[in-house]
N, CA and C of each residue as an Amber inpcrd file, in Angstrom:
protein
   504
  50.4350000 164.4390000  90.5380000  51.3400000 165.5500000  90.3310000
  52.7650000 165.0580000  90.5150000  53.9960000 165.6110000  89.7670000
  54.9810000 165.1390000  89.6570000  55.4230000 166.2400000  90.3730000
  56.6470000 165.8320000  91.3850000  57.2010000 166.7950000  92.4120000
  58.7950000 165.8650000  92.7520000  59.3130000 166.8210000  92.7000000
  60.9750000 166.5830000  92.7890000  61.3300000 167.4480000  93.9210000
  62.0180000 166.6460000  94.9240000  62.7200000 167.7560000  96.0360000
  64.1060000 167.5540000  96.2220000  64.1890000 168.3270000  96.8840000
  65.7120000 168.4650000  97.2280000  65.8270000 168.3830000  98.8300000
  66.7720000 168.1290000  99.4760000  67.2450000 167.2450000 100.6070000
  66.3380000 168.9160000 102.3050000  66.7070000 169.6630000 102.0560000
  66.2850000 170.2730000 102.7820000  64.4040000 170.3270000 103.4430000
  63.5000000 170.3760000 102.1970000  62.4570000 170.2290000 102.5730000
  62.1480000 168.4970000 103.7500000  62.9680000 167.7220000 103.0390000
  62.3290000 166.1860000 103.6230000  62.4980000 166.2060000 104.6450000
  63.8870000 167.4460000 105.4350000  65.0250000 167.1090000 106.5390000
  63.9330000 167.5450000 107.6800000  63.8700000 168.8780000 107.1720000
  62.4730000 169.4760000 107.7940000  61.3360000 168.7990000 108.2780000
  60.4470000 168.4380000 107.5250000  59.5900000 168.1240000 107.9040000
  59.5400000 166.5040000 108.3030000  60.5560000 165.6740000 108.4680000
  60.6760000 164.8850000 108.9350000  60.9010000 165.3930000 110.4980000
  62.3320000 166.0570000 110.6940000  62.3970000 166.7910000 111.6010000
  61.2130000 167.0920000 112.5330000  60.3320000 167.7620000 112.2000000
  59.1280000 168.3010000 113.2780000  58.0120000 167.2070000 112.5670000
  58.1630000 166.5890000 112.0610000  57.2760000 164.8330000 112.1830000
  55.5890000 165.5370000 111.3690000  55.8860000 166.3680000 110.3720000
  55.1700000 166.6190000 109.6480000  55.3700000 165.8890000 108.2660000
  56.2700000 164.8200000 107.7200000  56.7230000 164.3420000 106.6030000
  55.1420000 163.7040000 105.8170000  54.6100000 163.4320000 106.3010000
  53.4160000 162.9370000 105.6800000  52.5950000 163.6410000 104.7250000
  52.3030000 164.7390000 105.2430000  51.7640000 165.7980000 104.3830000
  52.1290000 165.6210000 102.6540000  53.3290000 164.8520000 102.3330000
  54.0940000 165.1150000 101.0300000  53.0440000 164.0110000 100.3310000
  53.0440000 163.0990000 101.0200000  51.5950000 162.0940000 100.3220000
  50.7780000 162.2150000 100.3410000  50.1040000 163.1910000 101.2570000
  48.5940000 163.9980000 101.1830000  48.3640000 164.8880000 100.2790000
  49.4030000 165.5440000  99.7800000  49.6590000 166.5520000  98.8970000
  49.6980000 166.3850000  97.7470000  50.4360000 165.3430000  97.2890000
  51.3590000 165.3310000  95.9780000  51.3710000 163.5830000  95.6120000
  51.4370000 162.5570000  96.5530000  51.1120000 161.1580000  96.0180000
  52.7530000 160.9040000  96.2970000  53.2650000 161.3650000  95.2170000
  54.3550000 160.4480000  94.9930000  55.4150000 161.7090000  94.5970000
  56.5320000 161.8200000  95.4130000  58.0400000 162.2500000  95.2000000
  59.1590000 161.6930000  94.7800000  59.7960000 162.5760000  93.8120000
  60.5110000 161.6620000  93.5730000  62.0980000 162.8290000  93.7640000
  63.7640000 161.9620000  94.3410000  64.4570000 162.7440000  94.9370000
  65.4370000 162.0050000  94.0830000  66.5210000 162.6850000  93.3170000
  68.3300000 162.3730000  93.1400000  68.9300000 161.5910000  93.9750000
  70.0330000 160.4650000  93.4980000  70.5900000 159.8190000  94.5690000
  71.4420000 161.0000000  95.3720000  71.6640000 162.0800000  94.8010000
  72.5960000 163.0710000  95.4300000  71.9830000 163.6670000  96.9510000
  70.4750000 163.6910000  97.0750000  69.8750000 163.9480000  98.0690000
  69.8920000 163.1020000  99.2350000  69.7450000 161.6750000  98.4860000
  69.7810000 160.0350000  99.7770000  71.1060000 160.3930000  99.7970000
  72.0200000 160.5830000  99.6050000  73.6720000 160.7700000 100.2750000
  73.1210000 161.5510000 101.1130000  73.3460000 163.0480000 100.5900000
  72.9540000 164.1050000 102.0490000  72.4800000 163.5610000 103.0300000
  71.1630000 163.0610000 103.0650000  70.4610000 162.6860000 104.3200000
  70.6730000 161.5120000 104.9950000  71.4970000 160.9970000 104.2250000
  72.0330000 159.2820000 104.9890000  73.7740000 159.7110000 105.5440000
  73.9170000 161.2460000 105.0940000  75.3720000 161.2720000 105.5480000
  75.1850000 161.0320000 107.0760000  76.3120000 160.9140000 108.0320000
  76.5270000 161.0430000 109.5920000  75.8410000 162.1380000 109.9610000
  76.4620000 163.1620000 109.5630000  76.1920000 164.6930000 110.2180000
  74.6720000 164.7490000 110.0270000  73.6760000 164.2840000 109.2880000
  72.1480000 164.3860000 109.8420000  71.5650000 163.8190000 110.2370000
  71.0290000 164.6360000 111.2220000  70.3050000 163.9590000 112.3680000
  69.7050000 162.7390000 112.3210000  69.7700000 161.7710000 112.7070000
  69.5010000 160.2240000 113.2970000  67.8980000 159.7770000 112.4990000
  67.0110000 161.1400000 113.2410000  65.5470000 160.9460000 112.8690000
  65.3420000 160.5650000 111.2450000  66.1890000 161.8930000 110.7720000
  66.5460000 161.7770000 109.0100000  66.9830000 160.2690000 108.5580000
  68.2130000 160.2480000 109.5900000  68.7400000 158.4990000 108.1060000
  67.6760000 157.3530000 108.7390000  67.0940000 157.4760000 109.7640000
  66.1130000 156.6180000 110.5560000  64.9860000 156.3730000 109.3530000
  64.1920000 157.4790000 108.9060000  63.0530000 157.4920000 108.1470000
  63.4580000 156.8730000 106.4520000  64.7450000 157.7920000 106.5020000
  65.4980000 157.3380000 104.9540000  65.2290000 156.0580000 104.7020000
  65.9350000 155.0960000 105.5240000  66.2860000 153.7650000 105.9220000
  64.9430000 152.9990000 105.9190000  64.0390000 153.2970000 105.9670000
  62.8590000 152.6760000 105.9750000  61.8010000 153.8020000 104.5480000
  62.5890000 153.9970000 103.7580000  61.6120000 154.7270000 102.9620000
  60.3230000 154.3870000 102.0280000  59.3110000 155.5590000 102.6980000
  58.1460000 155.1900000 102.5420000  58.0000000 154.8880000 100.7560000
  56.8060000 153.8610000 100.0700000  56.5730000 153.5400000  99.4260000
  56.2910000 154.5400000  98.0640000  55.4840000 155.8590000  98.7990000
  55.7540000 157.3510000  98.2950000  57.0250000 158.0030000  97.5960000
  57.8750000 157.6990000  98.1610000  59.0140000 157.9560000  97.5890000
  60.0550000 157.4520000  96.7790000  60.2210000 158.0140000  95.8270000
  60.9170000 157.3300000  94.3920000  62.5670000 158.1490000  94.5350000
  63.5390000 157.4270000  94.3530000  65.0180000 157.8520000  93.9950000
  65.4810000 157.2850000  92.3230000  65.5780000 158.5280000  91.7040000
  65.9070000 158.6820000  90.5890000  67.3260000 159.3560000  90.1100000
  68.0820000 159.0820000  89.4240000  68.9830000 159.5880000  89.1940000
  68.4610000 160.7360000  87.6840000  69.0170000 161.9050000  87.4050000
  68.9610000 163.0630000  86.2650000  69.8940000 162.5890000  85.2850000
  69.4990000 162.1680000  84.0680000  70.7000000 161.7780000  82.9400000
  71.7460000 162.2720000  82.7630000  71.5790000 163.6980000  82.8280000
  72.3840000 164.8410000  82.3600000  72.7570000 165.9530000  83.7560000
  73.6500000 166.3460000  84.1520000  73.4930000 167.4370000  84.6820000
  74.3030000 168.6050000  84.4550000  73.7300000 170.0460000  85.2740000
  74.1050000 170.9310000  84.5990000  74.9830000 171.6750000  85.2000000
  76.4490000 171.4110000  85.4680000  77.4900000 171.9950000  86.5330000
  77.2700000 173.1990000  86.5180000  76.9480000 173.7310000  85.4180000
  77.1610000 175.5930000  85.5510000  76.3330000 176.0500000  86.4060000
  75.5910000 175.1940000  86.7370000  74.3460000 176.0250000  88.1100000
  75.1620000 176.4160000  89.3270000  76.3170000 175.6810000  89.3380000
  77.0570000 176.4390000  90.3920000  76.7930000 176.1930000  91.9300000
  75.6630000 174.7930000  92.5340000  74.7990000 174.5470000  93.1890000
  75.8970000 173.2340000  93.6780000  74.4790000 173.0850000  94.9540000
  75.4570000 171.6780000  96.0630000  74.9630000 170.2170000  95.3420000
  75.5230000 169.4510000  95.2320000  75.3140000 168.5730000  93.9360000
  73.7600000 167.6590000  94.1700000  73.0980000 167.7610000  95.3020000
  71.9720000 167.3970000  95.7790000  71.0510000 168.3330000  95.2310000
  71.0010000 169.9690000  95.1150000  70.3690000 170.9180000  94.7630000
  70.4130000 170.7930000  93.1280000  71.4740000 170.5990000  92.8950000
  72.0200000 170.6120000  91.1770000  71.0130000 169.1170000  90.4520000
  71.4440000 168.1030000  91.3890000  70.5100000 167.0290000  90.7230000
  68.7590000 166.8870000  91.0200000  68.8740000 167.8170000  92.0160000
  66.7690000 167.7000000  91.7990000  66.4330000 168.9660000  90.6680000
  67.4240000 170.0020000  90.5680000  66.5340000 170.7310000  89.5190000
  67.2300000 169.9310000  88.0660000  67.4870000 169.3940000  88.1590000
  68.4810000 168.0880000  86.8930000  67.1300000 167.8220000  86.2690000
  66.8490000 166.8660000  87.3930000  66.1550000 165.7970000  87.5850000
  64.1660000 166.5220000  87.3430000  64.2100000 167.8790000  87.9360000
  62.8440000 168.3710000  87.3720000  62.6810000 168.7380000  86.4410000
  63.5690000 169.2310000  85.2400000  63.9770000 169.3440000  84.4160000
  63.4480000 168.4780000  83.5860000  63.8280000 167.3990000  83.8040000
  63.9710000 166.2280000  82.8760000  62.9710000 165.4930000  82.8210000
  62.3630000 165.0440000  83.7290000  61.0320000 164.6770000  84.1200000
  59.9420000 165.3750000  83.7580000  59.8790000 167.0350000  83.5210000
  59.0730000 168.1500000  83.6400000  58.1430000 167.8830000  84.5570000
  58.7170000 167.7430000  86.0750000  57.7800000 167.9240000  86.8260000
  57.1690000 168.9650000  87.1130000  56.2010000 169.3630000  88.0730000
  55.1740000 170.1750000  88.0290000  55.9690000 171.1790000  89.1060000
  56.4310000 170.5660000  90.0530000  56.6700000 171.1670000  91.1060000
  58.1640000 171.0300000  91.5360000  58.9930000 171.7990000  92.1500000
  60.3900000 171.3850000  92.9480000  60.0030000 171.9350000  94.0560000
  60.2780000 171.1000000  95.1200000  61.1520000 170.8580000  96.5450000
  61.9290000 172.2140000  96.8430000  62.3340000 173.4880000  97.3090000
  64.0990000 173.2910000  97.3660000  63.5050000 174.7400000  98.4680000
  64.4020000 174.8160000  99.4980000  64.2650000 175.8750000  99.9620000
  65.4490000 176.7710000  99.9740000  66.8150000 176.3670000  99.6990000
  68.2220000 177.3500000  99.3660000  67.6500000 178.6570000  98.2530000
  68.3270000 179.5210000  98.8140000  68.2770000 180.9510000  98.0150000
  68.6940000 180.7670000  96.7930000  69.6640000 180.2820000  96.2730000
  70.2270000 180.6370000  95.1660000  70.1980000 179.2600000  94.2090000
  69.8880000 178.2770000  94.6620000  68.7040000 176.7510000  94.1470000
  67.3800000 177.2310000  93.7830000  66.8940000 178.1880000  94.5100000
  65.5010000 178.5260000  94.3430000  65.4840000 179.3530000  92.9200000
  66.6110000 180.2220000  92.8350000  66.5980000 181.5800000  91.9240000
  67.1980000 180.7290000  90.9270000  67.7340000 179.9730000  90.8670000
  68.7420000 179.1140000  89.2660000  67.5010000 178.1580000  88.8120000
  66.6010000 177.7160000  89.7580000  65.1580000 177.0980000  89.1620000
  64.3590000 177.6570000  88.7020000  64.2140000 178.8610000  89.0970000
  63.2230000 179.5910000  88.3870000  63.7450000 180.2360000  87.2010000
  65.0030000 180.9110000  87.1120000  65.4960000 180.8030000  85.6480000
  65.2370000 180.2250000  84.7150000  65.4560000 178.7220000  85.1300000
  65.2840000 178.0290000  84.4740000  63.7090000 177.4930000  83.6120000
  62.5110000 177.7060000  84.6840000  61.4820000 177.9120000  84.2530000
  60.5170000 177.0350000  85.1510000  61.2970000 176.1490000  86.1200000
  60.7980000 175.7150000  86.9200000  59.5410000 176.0650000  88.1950000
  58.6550000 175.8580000  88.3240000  57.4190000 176.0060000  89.4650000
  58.5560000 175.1300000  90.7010000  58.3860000 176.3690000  91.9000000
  58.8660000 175.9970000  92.6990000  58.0470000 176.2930000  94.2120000
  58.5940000 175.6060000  95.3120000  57.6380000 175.8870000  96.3330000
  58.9450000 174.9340000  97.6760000  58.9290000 175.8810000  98.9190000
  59.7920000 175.4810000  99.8430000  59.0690000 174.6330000 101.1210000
  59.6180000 174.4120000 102.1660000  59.2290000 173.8790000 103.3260000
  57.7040000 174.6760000 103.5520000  58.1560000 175.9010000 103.8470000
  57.0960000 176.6120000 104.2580000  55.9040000 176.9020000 103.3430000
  56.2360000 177.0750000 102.2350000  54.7580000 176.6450000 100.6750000
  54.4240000 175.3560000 100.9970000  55.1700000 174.2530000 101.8950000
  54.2880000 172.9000000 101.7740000  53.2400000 173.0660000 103.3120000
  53.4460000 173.4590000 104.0150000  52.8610000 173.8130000 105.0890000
  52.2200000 175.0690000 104.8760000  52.0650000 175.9160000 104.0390000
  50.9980000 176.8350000 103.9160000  49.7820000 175.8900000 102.4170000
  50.2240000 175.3760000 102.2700000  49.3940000 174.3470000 101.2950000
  49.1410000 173.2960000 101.9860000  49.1890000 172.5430000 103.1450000
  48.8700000 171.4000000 103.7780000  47.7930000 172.4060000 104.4850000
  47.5350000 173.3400000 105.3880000  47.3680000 173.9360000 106.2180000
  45.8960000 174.1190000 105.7950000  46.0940000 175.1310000 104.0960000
  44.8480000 175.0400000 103.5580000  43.9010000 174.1830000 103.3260000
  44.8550000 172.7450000 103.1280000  43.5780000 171.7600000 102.6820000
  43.3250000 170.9590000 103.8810000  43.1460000 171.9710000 105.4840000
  43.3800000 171.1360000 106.5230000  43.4900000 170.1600000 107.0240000
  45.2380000 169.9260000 106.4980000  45.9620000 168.5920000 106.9150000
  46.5560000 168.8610000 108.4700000  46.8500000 170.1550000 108.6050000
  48.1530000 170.4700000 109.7780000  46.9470000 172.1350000 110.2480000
  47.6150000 172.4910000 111.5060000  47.6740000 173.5890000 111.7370000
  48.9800000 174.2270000 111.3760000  48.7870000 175.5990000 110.6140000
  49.9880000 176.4100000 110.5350000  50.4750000 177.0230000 111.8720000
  50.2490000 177.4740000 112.4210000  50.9790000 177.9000000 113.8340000
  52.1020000 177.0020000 114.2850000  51.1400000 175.5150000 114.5100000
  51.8590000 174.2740000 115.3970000  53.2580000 174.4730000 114.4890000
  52.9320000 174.1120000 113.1050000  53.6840000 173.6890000 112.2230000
  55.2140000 174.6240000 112.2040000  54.6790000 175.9220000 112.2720000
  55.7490000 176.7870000 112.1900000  56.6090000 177.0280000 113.5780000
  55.5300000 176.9610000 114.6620000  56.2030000 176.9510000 116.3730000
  57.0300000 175.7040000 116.3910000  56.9580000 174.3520000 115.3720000
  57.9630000 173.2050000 115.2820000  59.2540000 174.0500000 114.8560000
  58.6750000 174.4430000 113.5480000  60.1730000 174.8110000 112.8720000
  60.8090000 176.2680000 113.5060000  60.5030000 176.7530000 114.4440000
  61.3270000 177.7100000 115.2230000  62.0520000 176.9970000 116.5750000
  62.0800000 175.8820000 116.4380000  62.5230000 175.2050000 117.5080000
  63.1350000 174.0740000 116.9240000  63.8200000 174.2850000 115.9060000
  64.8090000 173.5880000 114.8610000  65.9450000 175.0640000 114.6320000
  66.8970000 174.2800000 113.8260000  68.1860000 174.9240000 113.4300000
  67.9030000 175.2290000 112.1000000  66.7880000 175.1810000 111.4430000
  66.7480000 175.1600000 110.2520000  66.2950000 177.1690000 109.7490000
  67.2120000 177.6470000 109.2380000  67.4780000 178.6950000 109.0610000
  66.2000000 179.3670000 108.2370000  65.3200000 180.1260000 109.0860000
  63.9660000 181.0990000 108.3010000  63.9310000 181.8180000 109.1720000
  63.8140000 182.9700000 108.5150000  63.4180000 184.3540000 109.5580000
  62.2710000 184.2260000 109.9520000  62.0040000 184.9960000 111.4220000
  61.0260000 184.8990000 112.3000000  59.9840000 186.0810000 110.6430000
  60.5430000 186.9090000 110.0630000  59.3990000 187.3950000 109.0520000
  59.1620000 186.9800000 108.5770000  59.1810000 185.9180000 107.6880000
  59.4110000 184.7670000 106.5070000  57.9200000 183.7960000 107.3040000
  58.2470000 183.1910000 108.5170000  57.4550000 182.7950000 109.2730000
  55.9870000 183.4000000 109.6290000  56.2320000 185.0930000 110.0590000
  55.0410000 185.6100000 110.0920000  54.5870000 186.0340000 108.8560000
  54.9410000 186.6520000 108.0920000  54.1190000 186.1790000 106.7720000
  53.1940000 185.2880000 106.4640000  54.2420000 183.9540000 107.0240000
  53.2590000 183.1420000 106.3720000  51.7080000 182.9350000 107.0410000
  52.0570000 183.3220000 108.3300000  50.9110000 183.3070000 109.1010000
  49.6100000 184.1780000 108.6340000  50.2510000 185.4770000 107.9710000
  49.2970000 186.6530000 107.4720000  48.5670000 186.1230000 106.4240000
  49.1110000 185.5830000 105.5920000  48.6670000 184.6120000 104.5390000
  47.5770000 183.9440000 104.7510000  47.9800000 183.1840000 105.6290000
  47.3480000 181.7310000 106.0170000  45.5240000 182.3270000 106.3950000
  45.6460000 183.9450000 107.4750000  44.8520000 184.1620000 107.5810000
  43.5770000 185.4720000 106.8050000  44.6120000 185.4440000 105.3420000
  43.9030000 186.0970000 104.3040000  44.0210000 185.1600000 103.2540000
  43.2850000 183.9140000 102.9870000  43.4160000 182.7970000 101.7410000
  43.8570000 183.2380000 100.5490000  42.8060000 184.3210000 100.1330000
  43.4740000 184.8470000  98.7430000  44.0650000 185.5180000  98.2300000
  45.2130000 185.9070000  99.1080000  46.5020000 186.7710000  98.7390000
  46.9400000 186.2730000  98.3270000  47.7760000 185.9260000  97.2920000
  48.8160000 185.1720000  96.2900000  50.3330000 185.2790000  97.2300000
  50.7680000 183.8860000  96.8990000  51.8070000 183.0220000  97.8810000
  53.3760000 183.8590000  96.6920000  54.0270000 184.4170000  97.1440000
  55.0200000 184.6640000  96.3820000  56.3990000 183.1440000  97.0370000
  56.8590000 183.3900000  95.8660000  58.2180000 182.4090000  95.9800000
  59.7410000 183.2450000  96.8380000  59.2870000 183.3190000  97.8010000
  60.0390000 183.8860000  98.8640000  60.3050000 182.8390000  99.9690000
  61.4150000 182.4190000 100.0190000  62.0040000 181.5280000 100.7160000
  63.4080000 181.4350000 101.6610000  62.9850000 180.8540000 103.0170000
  64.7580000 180.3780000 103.3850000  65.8260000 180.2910000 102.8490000
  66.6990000 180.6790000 103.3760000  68.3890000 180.2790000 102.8450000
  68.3890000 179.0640000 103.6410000  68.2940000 177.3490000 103.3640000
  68.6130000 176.7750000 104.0230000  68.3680000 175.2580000 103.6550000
């Protein structure tokens, strides 16, 4: 499966040391050089340019031929939906509100931090609880509803996963 992300999901789940899941999941990611800036900038956290810096074999950095300024997006967000675009990958990365809504315009299948951990969860890679009690003990911006949801989910399988996501 072809899957393109954007800098927020990796930050995450590197963050609470769930990053693995993305190769259990999906094989192989592939991210914009606009994203390796973000996460190799200063301002993120150590753990982030630590893992960057040694990046796993899983992970591919691609640059998008073309991109599309009018999206109006942070140029990391702008070049993974570029870049899914172009590729026609299957899947995007992105958990920002308004990255999420300019991808799906566009026609893109999308899925955030928390769709990768309610999809790891299912094919019991992770517990969802642990997973989510990590990310409430991060700065990383999801409502405590957003969170329980997902939990309701998790414990009715075949309710259909809507594309409802973090600002973040």
């Amino acid at each position: 499966m072809l899957v393109v992300a954007d800098a927020s999901p990796l930050n995450v789940l590197i963050r609470i040391e769930l990053i693995d899941v993305l190769e259990k999941l999906f094989g192989r990611v592939v991210i914009p050089p606009a994203v390796v800036k973000e996460m190799s900038h200063p301002n993120t956290p150590r753990v982030v340019r630590e893992w960057l810096a040694i990046r796993p074999s899983w992970l591919d950095i691609r640059a998008p031929s073309a991109l599309d300024t009018s999206l109006g997006l942070d140029p990391g967000e702008c070049e993974a939906i570029c870049l899914a675009r172009e590729l026609r990958a299957e899947l995007l990365l992105v958990d920002d509100l308004r990255a999420r809504r300019a991808a799906q315009r566009l026609g893109l299948n999308i899925t955030g931090t928390i769709g990768v951990l309610e999809l790891a969860a299912g094919r019991g890679l992770l517990d969802l609880q642990t997973a989510l009690d990590r990310i409430r003990q991060t700065d990383f911006s999801v409502s405590d509803e957003l969170l329980d949801a997902a939990i309701r989910r998790a414990a009715r399988p075949g309710e259909r996963r809507h594309n409802d996501a973090p600002d973040g």
